[in-house]
N, C-alpha and C positions, 0 to 999 in steps of 0.2 A: 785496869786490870794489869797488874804486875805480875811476875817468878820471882820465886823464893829462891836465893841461892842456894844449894846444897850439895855436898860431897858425898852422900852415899851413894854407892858403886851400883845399886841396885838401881837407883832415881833417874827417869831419866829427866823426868822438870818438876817444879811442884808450882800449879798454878793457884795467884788468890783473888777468888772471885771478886766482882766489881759490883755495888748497890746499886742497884735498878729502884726507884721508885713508883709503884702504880697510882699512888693518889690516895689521898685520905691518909696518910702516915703510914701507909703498908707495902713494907718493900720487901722485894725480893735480892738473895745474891746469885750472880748470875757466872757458874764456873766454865761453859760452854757455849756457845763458841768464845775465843777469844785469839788475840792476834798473836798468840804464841804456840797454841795449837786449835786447830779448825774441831777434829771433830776424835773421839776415841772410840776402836770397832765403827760399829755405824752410827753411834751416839753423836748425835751432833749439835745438841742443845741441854743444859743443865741447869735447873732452877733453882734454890733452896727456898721455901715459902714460909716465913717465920724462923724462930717462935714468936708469937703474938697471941697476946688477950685481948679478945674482941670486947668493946661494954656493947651494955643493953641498947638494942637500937643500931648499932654499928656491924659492916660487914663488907665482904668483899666482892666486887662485881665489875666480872671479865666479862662486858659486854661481846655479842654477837662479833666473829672475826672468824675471815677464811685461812685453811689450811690446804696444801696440796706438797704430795709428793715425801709425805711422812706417817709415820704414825709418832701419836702424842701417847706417854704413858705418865698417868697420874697415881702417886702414891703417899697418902696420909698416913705420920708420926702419931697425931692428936688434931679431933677435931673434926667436921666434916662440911663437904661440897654438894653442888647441885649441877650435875652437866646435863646441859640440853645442848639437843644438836640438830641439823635440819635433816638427820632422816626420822627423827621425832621420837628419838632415845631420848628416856627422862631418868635420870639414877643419882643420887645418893650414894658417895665415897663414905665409906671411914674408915681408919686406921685397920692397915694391915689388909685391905681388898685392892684390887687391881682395876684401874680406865685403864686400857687401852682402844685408843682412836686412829684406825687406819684412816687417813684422807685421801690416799690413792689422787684419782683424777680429780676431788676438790669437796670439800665441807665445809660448812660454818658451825660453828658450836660456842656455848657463853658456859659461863661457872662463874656462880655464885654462892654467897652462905644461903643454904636453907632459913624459908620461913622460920620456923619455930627456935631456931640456934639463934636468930638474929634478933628477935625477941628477947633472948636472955642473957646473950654474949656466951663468950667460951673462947678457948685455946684452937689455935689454929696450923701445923708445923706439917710439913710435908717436900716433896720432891717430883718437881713435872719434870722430866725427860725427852726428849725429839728422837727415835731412830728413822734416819733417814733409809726413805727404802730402794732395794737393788734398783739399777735400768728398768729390766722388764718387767719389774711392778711400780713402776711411780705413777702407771694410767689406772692402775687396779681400782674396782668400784670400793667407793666410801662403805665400813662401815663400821660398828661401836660394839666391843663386846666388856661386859663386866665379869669379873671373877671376885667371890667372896671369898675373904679372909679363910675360912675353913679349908678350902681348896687351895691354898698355896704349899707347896710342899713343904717341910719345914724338920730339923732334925738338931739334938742337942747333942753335945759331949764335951769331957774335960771343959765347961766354963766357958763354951762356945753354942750360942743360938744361932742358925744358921737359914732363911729362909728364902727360898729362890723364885724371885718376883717375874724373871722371864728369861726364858734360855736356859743354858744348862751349867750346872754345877753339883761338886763332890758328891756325882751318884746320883741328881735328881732330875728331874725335866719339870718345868710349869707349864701349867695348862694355858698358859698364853700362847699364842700363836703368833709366829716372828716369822721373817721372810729371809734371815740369813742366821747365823752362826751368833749368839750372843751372851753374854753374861750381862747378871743383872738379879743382884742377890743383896739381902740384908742382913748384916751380922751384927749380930752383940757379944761383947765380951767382958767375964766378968775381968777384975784386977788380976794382972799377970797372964791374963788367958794367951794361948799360942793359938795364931791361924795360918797354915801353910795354904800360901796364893800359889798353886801349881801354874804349869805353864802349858796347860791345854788348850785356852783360847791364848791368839794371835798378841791383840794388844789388849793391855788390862792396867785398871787405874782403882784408885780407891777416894772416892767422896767423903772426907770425917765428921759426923753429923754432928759426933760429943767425945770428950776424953780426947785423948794422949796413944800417940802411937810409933815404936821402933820396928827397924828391920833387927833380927835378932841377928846378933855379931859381926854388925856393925852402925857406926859412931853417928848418929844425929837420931832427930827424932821429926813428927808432923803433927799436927793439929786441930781444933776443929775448926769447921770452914775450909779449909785446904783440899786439894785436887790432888793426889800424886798419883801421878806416873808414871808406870813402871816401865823398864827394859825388858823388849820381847824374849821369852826362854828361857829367862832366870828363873829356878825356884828362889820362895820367898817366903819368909815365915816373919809373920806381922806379933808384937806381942804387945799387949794394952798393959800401959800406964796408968794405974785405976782403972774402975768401968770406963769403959769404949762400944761407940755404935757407928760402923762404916758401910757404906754402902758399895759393891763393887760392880764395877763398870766396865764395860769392853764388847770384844768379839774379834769377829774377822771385818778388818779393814774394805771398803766398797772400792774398786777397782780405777771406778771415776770418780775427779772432784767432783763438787758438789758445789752450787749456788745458792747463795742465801737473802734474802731481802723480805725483810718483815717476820710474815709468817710465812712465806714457799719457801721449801728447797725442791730442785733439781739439779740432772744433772744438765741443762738445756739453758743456758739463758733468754733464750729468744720463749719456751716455756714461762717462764718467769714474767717477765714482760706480758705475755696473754693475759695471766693469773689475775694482773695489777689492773690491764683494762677491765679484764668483768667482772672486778669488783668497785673500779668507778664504774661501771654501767649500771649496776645491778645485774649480774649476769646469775650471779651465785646462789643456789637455792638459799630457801630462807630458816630461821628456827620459831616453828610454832608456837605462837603465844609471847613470842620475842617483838618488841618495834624498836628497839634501841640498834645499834652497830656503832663500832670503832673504825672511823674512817681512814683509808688507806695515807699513810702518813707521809709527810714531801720529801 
C-alpha cells in the first residue's frame, strides 16, 4: 500500500489500497488500515469487494471467524450475501440494505453467496467497513441488526444522489445505530455534479468507487480505487469528472489507539491476546449449522 503524491491544499494524503486475495481468484482492495494512516473517525477497516462475475457454481465463502471490539458494516453495489452469525442471525444483503454487526465482547459470523445466486453466478461489488467502538462499549453484548434498502434515508438534487448508510449527514440521520459521531454516506453524481463536503464531522475522507473527481478551484484530481483525505475544517466542494459514485467516510476520532491483530480491535493489548487464546481453545460461541472456521493465523 502506497500515497499518492499530491498538492491540493485541501489533501491531506491519498491512499491506494493494497490487493488482498481471499482464494478462488476473488480479491479484495484493502484501503484501511494501512501504514500511513491507521484508521479515519472510528473507521478502522476498508474493504472494496469486487467487481466480479461470479460462473455457475462458483462463490464466495468467508468461513466462520471471530470478531470483538467492533462493529462490521456490510454494504452491497450489486449482488448478494449470506451472513450467519453465532447469535443465529441468518439474512440476506443486497444492494443498497445495511449489516451492521456489533461484536462488542466477541462473535463469530461467515458470509457467503447464497444457495441459489451460486447456482447461476452473478455480479458481486460491495464495501465491508470496521468501526471500531468507544472504551466503554468494546464489552457491549454481541449483536446483528439489518436495515432494508427502503429505510435508508436518501435525498436527490442538482445531479446529486445522496444516501446515508450510518451517522449523519446534510440533514439526515440513518437508522443504524452507531456508538459515536459518524459519517458514512453514498453519493452518486451525475457528469459535472458539485458536492460540498461541509466540515461538520471532525475527520472525513472520500472512498472513489467509479469516475473521476476534483476539489473545485483547485489543481489535481483522484480517482477510482483511491482513499482521499481530507484536512479537518476545510469546506470542500467535490465536482465529478463524468458519472462519479464515492463513498464518504469519517466522524469523530476515538480518543485511544487502537490494537489490531486479525480480526480484534481494542483499545487493550493484553484484550487482544485473550481474544487469540479462545479462539485457539474453542472458547468462542459457535454459528449454527456452520462446522467449517478459519483458523487463527501465525
Amino acid at each position: 500500500m502506497t500515497l499518492r503524491e499530491t498538492v491540493i491544499p485541501a489533501v491531506d494524503m491519498i491512499v491506494l489500497p493494497r490487493v488482498h486475495d481471499l482464494g478462488d481468484g476473488f480479491e479484495v482492495r484493502r484501503a484501511l488500515p494501512s501504514m500511513h494512516r491507521r484508521m479515519v473517525g472510528p473507521f478502522i477497516f476498508c474493504d472494496q469487494m469486487g467487481p466480479v462475475t461470479l460462473t455457475a457454481g462458483q462463490g464466495l465463502d468467508v468461513r466462520p471467524h471471530p470478531h470483538i471490539g467492533l462493529a462490521t458494516v456490510t454494504y452491497l453495489l450489486e449482488g448478494e450475501m449470506m451472513h450467519r452469525d453465532s447469535l443465529g442471525s441468518v439474512q440476506v444483503i443486497r444492494p443498497g440494505a445495511v449489516n451492521w454487526m456489533t461484536a462488542g465482547s466477541g462473535i463469530v459470523h461467515s458470509e457467503r453467496t447464497p444457495t441459489q445466486t451460486r447456482a447461476t453466478g452473478g455480479p458481486l461489488f460491495g464495501l465491508q467497513t470496521w468501526v471500531a467502538l468507544p472504551r466503554e462499549h468494546e464489552e457491549t453484548a454481541p449483536a446483528f441488526f439489518h436495515h432494508a434498502a427502503e429505510d435508508i434515508p436518501q435525498a436527490e438534487a442538482e445531479g446529486i444522489t445522496i444516501r446515508v448508510v450510518a451517522g449523519q449527514s446534510d440533514g439526515m440521520t440513518s437508522p443504524v445505530q452507531t456508538f459515536t459521531d459518524t459519517l458514512y454516506a453514498d453519493v452518486v453524481m451525475a457528469d459535472g455534479a458539485r458536492y460540498q463536503l461541509n466540515a461538520e464531522h471532525i475527520e472525513r475522507a472520500v472512498y472513489v468507487i467509479e469516475g473521476t473527481l476534483t476539489v473545485e478551484g483547485q489543481e489535481g484530481g483522484f480517482a477510482a480505487g483511491e482513499l482521499v483525505i481530507f484536512k479537518p475544517g476545510v469546506e470542500i466542494i467535490l465536482r465529478a469528472q463524468g458519472p462519479a459514485r464515492i463513498m464518504l467516510i469519517g466522524g469523530e476520532p476515538l480518543p485511544e489507539a487502537r490494537h489490531i491483530y486479525w480480526n480484534f480491535v481494542s483499545s487493550s493489548k493484553d484484550r487482544i491476546e485473550q481474544a487469540k487464546a479462545d479462539w485457539r481453545a474453542n472458547r468462542f460461541a459457535h454459528v449454527p449449522g456452520e462446522t467449517e472456521f478459519i483458523p487463527l493465523p501465525a
